[in-house]
C-alpha positions in Angstrom: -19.7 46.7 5.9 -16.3 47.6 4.2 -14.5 45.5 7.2 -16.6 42.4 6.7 -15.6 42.3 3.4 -12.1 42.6 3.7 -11.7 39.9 6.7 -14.1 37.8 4.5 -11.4 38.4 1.8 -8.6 37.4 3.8 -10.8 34.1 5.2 -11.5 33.1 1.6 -7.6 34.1 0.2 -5.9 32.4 3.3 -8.5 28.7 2.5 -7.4 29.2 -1.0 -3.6 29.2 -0.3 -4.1 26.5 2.4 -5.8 24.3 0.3 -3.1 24.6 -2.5 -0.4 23.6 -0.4 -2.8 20.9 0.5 -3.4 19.5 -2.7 0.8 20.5 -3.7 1.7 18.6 -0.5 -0.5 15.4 -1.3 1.1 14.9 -5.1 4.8 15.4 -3.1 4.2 12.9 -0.7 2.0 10.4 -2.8 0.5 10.8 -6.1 4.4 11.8 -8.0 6.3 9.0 -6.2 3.8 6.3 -6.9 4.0 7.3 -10.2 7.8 7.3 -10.8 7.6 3.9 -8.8 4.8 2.4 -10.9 7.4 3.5 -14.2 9.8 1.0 -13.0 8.6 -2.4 -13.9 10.6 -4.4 -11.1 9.0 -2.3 -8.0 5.9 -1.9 -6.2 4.3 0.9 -4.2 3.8 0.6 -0.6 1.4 3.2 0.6 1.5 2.6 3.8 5.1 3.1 4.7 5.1 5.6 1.1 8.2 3.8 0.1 8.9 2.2 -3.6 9.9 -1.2 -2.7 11.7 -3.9 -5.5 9.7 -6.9 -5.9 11.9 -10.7 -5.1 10.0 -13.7 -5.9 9.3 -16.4 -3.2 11.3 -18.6 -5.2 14.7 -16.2 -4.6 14.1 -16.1 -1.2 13.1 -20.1 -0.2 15.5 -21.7 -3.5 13.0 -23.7 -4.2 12.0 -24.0 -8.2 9.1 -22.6 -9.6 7.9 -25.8 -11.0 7.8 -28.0 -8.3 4.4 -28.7 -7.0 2.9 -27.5 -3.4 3.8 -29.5 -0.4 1.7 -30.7 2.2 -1.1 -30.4 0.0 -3.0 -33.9 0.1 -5.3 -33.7 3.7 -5.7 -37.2 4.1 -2.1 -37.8 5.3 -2.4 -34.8 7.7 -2.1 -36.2 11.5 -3.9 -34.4 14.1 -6.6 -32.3 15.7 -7.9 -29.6 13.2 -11.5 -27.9 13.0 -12.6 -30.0 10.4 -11.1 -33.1 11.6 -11.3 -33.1 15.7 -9.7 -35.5 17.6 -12.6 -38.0 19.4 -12.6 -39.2 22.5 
């Protein structure tokens, strides 16, 4: 009885330190770097890749203005086949 107890004490010690590195490991990788990255106001968190990424407006990229309107955004002068408009034969 005194050996079942002891290798159930190592089972339950050995989960124990397992799942604290677990939980340890988790705020590392995810939960402290999100945080410093949410801090900054110019970047956003990618989970996926688990990188802090700065954030560049369509506008820097394209040089278009910000205040200009859409283009291409009135259908009726579309030309061409399309699911709502199919071509007839």
């Amino acid at each position: 009885m005194n050996r079942a107890i002891n290798r159930l004490k190592i089972i339950f010690v050995g989960i124990f330190i397992a799942s604290i590195v677990g939980v340890f490991g988790y705020h590392y990788l995810w939960v402290w770097p999100k945080a410093r990255c949410d801090a900054r106001q110019d970047a956003a968190w990618a989970g996926k890749w688990l990188k802090c990424a700065k954030v560049y407006p369509i506008e820097n990229l394209t040089g278009r203005p910000a205040n200009l309107p859409p283009i291409n955004t009135d259908t009726s002068k579309m030309e061409g086949p399309s699911v709502r408009n199919p071509e007839k034969k």
